[in-house]
OpenMM code with the backbone's topology and positions (N, CA, C; nanometers):
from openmm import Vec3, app, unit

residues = "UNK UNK UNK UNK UNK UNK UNK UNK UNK UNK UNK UNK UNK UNK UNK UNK UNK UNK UNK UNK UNK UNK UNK UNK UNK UNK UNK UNK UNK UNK UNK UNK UNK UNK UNK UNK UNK UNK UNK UNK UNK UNK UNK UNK UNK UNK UNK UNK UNK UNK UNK UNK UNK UNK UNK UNK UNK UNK UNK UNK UNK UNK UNK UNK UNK UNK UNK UNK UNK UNK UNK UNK UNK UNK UNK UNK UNK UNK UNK UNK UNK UNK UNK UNK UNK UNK UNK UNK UNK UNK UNK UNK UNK UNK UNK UNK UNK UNK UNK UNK UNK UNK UNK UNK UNK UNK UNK UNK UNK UNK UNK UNK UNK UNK UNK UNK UNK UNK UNK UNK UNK UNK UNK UNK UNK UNK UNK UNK UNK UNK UNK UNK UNK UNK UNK UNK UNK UNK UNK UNK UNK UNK UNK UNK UNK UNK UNK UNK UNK UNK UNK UNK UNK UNK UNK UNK UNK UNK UNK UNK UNK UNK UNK UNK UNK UNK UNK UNK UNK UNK UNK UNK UNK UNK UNK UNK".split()
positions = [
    Vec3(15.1073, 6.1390, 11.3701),
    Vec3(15.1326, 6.2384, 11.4727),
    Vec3(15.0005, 6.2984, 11.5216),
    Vec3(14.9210, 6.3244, 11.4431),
    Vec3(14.7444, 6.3995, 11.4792),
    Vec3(14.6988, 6.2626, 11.5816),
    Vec3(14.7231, 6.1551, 11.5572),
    Vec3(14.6735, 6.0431, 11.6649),
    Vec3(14.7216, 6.1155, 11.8165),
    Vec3(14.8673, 6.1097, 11.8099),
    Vec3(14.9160, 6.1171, 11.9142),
    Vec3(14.8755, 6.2545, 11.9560),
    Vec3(14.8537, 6.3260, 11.9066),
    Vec3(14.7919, 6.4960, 11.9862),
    Vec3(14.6686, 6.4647, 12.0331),
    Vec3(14.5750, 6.3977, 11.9503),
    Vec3(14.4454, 6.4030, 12.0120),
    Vec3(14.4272, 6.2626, 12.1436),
    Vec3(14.5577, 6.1540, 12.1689),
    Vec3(14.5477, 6.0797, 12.2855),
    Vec3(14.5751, 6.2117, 12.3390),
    Vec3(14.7109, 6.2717, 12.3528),
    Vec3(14.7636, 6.3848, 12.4312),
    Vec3(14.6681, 6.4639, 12.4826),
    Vec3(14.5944, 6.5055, 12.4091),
    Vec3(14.4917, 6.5803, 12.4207),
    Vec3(14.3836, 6.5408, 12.4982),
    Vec3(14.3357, 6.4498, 12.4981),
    Vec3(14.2035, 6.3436, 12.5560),
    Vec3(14.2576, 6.2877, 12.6767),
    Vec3(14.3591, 6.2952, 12.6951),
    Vec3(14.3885, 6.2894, 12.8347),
    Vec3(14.4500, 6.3658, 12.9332),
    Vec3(14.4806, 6.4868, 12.8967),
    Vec3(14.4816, 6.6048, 12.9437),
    Vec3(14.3293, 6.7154, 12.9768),
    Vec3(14.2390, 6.6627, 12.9008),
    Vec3(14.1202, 6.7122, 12.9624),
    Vec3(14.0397, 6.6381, 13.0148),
    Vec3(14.0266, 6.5093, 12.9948),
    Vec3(13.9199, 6.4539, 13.0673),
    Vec3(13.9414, 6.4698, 13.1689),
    Vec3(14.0636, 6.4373, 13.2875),
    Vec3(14.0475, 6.4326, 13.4326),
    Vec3(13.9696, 6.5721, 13.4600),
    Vec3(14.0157, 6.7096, 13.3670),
    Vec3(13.9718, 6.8359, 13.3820),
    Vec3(13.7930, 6.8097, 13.3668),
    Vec3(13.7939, 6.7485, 13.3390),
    Vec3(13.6352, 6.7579, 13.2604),
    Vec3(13.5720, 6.6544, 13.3470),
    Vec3(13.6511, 6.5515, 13.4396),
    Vec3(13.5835, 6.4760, 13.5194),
    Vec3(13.5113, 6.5750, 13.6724),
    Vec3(13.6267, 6.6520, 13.7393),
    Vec3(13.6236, 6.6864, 13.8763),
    Vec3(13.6195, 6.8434, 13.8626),
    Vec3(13.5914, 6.9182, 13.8024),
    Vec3(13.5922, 7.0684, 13.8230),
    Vec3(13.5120, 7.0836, 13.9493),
    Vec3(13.5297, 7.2205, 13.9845),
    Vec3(13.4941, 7.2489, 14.1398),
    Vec3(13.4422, 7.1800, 14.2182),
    Vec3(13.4867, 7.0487, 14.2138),
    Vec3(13.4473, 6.9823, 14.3117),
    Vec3(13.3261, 6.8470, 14.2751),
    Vec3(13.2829, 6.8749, 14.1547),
    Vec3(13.2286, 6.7233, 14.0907),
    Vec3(13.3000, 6.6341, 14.0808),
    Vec3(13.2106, 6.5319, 14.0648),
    Vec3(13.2616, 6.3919, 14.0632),
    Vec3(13.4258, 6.3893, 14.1893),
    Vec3(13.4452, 6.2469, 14.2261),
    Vec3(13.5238, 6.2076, 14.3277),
    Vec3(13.6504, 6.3014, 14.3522),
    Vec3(13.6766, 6.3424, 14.4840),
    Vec3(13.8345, 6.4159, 14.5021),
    Vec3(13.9281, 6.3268, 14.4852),
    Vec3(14.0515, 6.3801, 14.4249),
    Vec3(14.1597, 6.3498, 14.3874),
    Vec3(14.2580, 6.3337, 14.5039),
    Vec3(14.3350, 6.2376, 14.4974),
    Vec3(14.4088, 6.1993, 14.6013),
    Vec3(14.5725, 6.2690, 14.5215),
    Vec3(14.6367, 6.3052, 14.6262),
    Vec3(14.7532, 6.3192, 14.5855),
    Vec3(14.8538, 6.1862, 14.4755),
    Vec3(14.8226, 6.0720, 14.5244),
    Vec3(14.8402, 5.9735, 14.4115),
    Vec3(14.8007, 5.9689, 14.2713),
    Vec3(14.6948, 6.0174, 14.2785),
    Vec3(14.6132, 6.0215, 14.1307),
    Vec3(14.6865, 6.1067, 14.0534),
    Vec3(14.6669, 6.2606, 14.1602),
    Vec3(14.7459, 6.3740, 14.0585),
    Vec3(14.8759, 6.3640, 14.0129),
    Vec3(14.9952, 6.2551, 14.1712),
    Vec3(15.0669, 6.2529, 14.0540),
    Vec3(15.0671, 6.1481, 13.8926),
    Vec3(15.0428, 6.0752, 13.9102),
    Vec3(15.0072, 6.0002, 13.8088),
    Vec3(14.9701, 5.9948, 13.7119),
    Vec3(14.8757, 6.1287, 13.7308),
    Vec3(14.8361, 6.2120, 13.5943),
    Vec3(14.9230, 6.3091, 13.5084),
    Vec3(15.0120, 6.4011, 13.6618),
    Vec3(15.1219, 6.4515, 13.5759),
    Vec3(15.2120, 6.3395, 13.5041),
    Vec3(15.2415, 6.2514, 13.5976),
    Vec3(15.3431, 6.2010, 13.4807),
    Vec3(15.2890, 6.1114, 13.3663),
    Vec3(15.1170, 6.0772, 13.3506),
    Vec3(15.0833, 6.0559, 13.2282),
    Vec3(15.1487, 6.1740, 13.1182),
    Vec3(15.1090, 6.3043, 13.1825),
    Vec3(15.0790, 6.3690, 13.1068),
    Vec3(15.2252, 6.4373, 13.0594),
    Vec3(15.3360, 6.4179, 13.1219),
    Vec3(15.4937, 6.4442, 13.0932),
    Vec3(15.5067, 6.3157, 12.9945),
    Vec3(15.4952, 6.2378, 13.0441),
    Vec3(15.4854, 6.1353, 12.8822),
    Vec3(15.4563, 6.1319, 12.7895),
    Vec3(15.3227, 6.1505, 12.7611),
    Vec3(15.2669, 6.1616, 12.6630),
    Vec3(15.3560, 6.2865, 12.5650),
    Vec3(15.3734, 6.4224, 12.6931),
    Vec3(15.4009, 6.5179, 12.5938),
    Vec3(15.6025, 6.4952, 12.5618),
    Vec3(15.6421, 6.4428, 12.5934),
    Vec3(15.7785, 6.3971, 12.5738),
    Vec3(15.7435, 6.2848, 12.4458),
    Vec3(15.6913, 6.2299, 12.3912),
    Vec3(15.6677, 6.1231, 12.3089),
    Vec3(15.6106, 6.2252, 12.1861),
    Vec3(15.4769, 6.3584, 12.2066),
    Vec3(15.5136, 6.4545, 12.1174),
    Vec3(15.6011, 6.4947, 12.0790),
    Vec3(15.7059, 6.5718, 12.1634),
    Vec3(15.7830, 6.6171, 12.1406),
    Vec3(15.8935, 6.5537, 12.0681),
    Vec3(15.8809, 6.4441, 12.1056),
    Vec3(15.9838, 6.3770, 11.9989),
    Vec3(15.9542, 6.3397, 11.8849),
    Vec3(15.8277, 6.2954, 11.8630),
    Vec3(15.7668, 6.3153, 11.6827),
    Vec3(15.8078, 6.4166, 11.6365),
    Vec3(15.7568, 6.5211, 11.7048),
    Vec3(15.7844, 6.6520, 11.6594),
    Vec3(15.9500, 6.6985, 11.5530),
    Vec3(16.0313, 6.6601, 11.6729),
    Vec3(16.1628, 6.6817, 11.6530),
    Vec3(16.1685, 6.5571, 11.5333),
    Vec3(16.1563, 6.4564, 11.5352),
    Vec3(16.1993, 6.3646, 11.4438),
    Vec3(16.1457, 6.4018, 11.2852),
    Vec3(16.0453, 6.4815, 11.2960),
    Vec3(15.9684, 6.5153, 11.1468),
    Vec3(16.0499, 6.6722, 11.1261),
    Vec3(16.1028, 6.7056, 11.2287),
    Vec3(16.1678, 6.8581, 11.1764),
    Vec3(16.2938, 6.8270, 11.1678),
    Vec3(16.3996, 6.7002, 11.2184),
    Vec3(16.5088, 6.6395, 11.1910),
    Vec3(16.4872, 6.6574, 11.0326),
    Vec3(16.3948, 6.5243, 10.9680),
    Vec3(16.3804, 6.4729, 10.8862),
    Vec3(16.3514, 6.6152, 10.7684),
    Vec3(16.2408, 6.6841, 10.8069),
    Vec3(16.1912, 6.7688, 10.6842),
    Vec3(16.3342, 6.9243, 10.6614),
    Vec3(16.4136, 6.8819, 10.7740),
    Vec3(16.5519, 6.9745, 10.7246),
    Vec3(16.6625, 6.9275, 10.7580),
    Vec3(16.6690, 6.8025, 10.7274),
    Vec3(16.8004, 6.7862, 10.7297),
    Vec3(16.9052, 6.7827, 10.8180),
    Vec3(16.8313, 6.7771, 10.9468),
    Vec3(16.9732, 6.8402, 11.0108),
    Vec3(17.0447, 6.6785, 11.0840),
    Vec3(17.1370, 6.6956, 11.1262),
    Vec3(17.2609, 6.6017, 11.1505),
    Vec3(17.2276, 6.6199, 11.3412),
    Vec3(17.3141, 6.5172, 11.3777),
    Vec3(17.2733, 6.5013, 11.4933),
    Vec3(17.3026, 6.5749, 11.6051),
    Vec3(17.4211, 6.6970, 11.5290),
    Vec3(17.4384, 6.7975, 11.6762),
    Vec3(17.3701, 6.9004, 11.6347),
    Vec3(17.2997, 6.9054, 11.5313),
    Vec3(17.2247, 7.0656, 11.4839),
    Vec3(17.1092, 6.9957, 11.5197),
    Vec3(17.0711, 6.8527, 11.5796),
    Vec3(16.9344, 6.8161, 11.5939),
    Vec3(16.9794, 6.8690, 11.7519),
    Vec3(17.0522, 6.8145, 11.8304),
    Vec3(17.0543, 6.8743, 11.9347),
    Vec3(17.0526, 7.0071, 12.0353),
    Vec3(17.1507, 7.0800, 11.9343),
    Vec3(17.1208, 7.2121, 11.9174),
    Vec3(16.9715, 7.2955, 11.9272),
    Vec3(16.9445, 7.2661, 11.8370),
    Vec3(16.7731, 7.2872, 11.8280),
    Vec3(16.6902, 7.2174, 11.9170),
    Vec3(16.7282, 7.0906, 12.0197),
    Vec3(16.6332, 7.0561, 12.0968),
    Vec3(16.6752, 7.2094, 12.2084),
    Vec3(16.8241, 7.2044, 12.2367),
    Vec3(16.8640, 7.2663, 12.3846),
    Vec3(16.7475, 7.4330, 12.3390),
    Vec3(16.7695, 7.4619, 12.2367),
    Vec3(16.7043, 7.6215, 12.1735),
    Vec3(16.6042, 7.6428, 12.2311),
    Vec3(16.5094, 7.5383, 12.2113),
    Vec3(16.3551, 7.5260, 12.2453),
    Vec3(16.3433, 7.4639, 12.3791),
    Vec3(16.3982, 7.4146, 12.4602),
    Vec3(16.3607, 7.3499, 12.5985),
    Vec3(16.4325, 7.4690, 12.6847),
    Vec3(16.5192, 7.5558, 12.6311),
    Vec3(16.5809, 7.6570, 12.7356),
    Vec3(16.4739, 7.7487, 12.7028),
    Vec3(16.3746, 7.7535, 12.5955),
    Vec3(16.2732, 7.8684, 12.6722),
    Vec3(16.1709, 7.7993, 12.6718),
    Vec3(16.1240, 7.6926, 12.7453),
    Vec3(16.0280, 7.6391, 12.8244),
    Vec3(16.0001, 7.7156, 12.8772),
    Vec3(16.0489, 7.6715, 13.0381),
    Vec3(16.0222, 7.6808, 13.1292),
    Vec3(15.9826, 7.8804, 13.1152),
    Vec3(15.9723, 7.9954, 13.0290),
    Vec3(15.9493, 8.0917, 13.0423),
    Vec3(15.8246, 8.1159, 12.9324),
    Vec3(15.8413, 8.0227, 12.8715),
    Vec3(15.6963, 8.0100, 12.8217),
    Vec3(15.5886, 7.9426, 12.8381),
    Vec3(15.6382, 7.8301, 12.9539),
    Vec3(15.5316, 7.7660, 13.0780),
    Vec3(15.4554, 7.9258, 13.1724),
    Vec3(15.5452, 7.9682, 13.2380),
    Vec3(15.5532, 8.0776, 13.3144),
    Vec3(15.5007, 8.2613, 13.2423),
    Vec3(15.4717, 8.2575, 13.1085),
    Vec3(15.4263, 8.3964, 13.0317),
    Vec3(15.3225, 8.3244, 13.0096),
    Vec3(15.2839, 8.1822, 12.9702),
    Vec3(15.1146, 8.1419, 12.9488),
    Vec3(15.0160, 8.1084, 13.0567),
    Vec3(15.1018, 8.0912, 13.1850),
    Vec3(15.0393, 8.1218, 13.3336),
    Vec3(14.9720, 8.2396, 13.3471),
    Vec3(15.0992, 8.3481, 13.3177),
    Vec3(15.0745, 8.4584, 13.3454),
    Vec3(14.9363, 8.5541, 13.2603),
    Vec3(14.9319, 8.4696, 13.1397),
    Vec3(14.8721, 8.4941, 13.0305),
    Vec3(14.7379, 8.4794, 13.0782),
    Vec3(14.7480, 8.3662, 13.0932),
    Vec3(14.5892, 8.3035, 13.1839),
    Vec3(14.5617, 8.3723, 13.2587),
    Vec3(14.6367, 8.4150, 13.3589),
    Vec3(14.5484, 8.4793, 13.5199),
    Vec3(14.5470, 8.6534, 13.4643),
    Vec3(14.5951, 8.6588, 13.3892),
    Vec3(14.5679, 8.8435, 13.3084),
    Vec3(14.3807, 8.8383, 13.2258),
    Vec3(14.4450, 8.7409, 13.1142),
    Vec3(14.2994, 8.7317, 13.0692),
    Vec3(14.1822, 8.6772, 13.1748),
    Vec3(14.1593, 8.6559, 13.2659),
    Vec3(14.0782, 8.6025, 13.3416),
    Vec3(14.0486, 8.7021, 13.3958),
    Vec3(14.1487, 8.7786, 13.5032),
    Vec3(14.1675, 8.9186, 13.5565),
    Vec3(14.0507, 9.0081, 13.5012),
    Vec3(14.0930, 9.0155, 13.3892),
    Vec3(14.0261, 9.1058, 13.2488),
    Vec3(13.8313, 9.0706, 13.2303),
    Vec3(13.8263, 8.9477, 13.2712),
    Vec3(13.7404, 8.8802, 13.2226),
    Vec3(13.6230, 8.9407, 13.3704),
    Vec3(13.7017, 8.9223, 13.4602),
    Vec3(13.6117, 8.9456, 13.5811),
    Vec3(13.5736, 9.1036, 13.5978),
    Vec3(13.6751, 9.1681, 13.5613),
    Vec3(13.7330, 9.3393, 13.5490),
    Vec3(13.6258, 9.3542, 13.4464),
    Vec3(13.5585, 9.3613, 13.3595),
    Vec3(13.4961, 9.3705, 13.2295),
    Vec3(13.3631, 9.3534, 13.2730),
    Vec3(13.3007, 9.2367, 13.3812),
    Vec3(13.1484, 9.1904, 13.4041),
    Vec3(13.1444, 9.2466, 13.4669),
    Vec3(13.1993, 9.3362, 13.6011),
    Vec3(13.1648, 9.4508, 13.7002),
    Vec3(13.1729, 9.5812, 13.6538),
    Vec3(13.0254, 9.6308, 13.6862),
    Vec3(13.0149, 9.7908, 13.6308),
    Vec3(13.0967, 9.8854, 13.7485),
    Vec3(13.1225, 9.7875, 13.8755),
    Vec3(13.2389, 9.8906, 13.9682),
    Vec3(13.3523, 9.8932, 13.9406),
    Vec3(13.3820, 9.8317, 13.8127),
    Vec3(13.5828, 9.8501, 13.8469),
    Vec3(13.6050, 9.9322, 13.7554),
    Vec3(13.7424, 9.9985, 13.8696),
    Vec3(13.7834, 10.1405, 13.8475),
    Vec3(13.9005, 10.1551, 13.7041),
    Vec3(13.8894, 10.2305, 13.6596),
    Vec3(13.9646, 10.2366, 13.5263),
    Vec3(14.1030, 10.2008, 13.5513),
    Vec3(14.1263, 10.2039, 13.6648),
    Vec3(14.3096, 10.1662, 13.7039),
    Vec3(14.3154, 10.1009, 13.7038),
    Vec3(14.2184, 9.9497, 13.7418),
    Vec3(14.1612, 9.7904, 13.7220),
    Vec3(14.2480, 9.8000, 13.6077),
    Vec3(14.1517, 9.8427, 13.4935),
    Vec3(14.1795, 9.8096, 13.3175),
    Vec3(14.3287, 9.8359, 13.3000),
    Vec3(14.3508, 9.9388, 13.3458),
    Vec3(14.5077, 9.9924, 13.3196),
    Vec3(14.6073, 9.9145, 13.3440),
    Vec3(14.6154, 9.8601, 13.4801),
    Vec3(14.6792, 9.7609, 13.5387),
    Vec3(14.6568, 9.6359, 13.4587),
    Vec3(14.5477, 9.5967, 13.4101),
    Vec3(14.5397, 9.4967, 13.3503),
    Vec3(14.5935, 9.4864, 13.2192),
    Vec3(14.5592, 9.6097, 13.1469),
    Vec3(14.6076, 9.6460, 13.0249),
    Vec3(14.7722, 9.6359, 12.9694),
    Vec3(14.8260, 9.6898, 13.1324),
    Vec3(14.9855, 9.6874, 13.1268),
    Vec3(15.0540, 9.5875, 13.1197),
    Vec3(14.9928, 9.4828, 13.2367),
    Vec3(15.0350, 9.3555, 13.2180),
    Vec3(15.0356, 9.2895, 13.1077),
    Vec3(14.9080, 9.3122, 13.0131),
    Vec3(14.8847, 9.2408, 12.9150),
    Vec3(15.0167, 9.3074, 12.8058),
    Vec3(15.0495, 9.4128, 12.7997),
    Vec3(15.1712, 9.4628, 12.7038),
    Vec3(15.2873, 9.4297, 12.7480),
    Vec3(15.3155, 9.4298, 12.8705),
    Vec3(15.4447, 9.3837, 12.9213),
    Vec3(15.4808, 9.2185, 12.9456),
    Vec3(15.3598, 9.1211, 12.8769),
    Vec3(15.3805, 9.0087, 12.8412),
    Vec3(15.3987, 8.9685, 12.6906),
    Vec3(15.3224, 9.0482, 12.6078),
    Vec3(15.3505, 9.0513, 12.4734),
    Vec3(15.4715, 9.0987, 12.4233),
    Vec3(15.5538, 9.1710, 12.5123),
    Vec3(15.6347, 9.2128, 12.4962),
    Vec3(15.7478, 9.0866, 12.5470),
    Vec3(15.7559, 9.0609, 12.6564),
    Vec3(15.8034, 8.9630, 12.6758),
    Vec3(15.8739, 8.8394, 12.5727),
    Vec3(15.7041, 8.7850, 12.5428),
    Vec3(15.6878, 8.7089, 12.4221),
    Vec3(15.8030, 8.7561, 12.2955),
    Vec3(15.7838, 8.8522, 12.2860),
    Vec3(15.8534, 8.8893, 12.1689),
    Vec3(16.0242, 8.8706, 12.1869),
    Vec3(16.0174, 8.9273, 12.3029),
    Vec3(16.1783, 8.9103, 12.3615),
    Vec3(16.2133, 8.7719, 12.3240),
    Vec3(16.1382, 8.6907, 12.3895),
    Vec3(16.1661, 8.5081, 12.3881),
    Vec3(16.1890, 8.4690, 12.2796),
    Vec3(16.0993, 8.5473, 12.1531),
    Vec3(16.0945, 8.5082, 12.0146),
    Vec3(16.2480, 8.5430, 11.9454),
    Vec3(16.2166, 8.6617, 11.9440),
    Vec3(16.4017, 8.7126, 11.9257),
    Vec3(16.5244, 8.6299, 11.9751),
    Vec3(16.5043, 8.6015, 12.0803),
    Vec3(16.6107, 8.5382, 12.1000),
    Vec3(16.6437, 8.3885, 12.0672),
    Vec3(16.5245, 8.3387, 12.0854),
    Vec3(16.5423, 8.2299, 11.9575),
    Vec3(16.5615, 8.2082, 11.8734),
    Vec3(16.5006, 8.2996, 11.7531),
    Vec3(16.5719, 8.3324, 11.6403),
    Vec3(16.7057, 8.3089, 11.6241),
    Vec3(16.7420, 8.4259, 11.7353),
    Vec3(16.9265, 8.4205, 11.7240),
    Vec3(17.0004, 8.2675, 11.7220),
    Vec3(16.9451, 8.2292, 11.8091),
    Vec3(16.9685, 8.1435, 11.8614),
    Vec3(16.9972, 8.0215, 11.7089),
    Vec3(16.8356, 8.0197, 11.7078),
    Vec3(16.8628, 7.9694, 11.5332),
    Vec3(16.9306, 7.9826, 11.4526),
    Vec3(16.9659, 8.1324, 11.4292),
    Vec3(17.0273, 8.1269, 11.2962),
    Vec3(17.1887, 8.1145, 11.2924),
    Vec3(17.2114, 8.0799, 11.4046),
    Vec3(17.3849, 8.0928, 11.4629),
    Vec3(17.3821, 7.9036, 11.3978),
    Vec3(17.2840, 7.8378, 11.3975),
    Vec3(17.3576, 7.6858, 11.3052),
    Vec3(17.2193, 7.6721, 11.1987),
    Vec3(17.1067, 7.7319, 11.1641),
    Vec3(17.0049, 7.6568, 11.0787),
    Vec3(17.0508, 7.8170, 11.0073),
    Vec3(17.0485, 7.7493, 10.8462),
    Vec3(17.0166, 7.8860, 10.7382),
    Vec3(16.8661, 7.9097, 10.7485),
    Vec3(16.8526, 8.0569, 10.6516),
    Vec3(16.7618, 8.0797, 10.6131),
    Vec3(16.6629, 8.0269, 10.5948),
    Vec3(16.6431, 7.9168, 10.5309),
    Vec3(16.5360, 7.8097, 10.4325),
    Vec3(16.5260, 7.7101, 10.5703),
    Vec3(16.6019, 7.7106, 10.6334),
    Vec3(16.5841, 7.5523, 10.7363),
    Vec3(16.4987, 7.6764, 10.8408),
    Vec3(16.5230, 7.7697, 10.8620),
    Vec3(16.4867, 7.8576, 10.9741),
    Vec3(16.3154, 7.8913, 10.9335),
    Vec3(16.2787, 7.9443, 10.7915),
    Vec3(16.1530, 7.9607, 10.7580),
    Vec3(16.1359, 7.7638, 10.7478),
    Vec3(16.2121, 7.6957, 10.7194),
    Vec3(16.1005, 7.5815, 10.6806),
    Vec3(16.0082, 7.5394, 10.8658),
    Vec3(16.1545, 7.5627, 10.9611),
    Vec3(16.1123, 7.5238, 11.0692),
    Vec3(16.0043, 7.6033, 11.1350),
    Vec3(15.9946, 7.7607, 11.1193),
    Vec3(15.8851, 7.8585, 11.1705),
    Vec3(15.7256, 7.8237, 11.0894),
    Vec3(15.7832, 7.7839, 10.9807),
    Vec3(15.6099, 7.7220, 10.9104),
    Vec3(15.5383, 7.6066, 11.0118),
    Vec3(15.6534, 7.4989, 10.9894),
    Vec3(15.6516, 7.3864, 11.1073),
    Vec3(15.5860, 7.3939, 11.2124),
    Vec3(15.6349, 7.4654, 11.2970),
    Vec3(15.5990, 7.5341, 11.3938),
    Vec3(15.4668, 7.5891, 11.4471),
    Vec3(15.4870, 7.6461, 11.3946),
    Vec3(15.3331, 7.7406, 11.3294),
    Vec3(15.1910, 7.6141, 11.2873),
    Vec3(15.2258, 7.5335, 11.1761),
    Vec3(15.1224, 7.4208, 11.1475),
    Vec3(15.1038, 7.3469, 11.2719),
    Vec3(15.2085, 7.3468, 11.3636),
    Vec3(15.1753, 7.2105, 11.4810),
    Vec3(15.0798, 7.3149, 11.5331),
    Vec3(15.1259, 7.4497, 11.6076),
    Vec3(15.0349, 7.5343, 11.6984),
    Vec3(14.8828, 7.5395, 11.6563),
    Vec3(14.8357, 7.5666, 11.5457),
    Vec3(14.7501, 7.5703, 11.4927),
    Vec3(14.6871, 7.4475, 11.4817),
    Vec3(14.7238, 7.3270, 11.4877),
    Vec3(14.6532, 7.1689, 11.4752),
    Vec3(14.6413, 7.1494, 11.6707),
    Vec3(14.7224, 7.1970, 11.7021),
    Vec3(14.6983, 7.1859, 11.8606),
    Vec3(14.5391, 7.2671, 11.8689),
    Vec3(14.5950, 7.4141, 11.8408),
    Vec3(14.4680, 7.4954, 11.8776),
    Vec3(14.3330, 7.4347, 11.8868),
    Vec3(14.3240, 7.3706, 11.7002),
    Vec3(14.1922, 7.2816, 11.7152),
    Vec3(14.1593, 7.1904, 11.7638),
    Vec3(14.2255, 7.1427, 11.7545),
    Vec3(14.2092, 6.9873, 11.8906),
    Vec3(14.2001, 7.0686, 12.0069),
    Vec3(14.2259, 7.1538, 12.0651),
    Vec3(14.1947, 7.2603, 12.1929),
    Vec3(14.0530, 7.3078, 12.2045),
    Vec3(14.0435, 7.3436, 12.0841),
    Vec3(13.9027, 7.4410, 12.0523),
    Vec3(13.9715, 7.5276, 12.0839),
    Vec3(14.0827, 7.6141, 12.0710),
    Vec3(14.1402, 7.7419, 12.0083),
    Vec3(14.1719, 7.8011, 12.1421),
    Vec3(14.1719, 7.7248, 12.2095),
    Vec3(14.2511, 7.7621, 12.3962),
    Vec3(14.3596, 7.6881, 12.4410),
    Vec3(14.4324, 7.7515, 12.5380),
    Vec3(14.5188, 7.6883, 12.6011),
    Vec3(14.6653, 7.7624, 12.5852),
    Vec3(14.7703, 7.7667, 12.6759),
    Vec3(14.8847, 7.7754, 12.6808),
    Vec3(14.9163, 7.7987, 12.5236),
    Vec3(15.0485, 7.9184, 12.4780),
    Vec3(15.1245, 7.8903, 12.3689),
    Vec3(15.0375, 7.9143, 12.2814),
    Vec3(14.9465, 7.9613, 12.2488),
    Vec3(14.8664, 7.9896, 12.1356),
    Vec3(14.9257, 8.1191, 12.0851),
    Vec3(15.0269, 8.1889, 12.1300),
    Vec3(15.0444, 8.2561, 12.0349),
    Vec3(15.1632, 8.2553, 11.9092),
    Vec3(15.2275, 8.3350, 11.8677),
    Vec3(15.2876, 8.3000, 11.7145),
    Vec3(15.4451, 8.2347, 11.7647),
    Vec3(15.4812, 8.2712, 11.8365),
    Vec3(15.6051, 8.2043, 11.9094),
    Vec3(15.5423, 8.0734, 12.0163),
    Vec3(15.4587, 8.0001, 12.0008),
    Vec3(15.4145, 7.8947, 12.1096),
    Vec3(15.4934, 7.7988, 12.0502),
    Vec3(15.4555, 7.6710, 12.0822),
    Vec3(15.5376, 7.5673, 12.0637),
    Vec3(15.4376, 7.4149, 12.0814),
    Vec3(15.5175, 7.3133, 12.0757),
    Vec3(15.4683, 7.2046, 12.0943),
    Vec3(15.4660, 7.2002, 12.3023),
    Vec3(15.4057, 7.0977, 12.2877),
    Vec3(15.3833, 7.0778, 12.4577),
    Vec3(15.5481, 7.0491, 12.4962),
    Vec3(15.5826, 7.0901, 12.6356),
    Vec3(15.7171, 7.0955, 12.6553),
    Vec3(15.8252, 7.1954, 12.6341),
    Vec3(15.7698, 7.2992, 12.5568),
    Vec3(15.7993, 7.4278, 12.4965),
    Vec3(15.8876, 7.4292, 12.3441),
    Vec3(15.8515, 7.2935, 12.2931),
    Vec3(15.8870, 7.2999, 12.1400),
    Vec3(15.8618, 7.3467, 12.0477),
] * unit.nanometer
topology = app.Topology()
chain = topology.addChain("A")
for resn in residues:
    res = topology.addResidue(resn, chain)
    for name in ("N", "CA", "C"):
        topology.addAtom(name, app.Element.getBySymbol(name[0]), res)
């Protein structure tokens, strides 16, 4: 599985690492798509290791495997959309911080956002949980949050400790 994160990985940054602002050749609308759907592949082929080693390391049967896929792909798409948001806050912050002109309402505003996404986060987390514990016990629920947790953290480094989902509720690519 570490193979397959670091192809995943190595080809999710190089195009990044080929053309930034405008180095090396422009991208044709063909290319980009092509790249997304490298890159929906690749992470659908994670995601299914993924699931197949958390099948396997708890046991579960094939509608509690399903179950647990629908859990985690219904908060995708809002944890695609809070690590967007995540990004253009910390950046915000980043620019807000190197200017000795910005006004303390800058920070505030920035500050708020940044709580009213953590907060968020937390919401998403909770409700997954629930979500969980309505078919995985106890022991399948901590074995799967360790799980969890070890993939985020093996991503991170292969990241160099950036990117989407880094925090304690993140997931595999795809929002697993």
């Amino acid at each position: 599985m570490r193979t397959l994160i670091w192809v995943a990985l190595l080809a999710l940054a190089v195009p990044a690492a080929v053309s930034p602002q405008g180095q090396g050749p422009p991208r044709g609308r063909e290319q980009a798509e092509a790249q997304a759907d490298r890159r929906a592949q690749l992470e659908r082929r994670v995601r299914q290791q993924f699931m197949a080693q958390v099948d396997r390391r708890l046991g579960l049967d094939a509608a509690r495997s399903e179950r647990l896929q629908a859990v985690l792909v219904g908060g995708a798409e809002e944890r695609r959309a809070l690590a967007i948001e995540s990004q253009r806050l910390r950046l915000d912050l980043m620019e807000a911080v190197r200017s000795e002109q910005t006004a303390d309402t800058t920070f505030d505003r920035i500050l708020a956002g940044l709580e009213r996404l953590r907060e968020a986060e937390r919401t998403l987390e909770r409700r997954e949980e629930a979500a969980l514990a309505e078919f995985l016990d106890a022991r399948q629920r901590a074995m799967f949050l360790f799980m969890r947790m070890r993939f985020n953290e093996q991503v991170r480094q292969l990241q160099g400790g950036r990117g989407p989902g880094t925090g304690p509720g993140g997931g595999p690519p795809g929002g697993l």
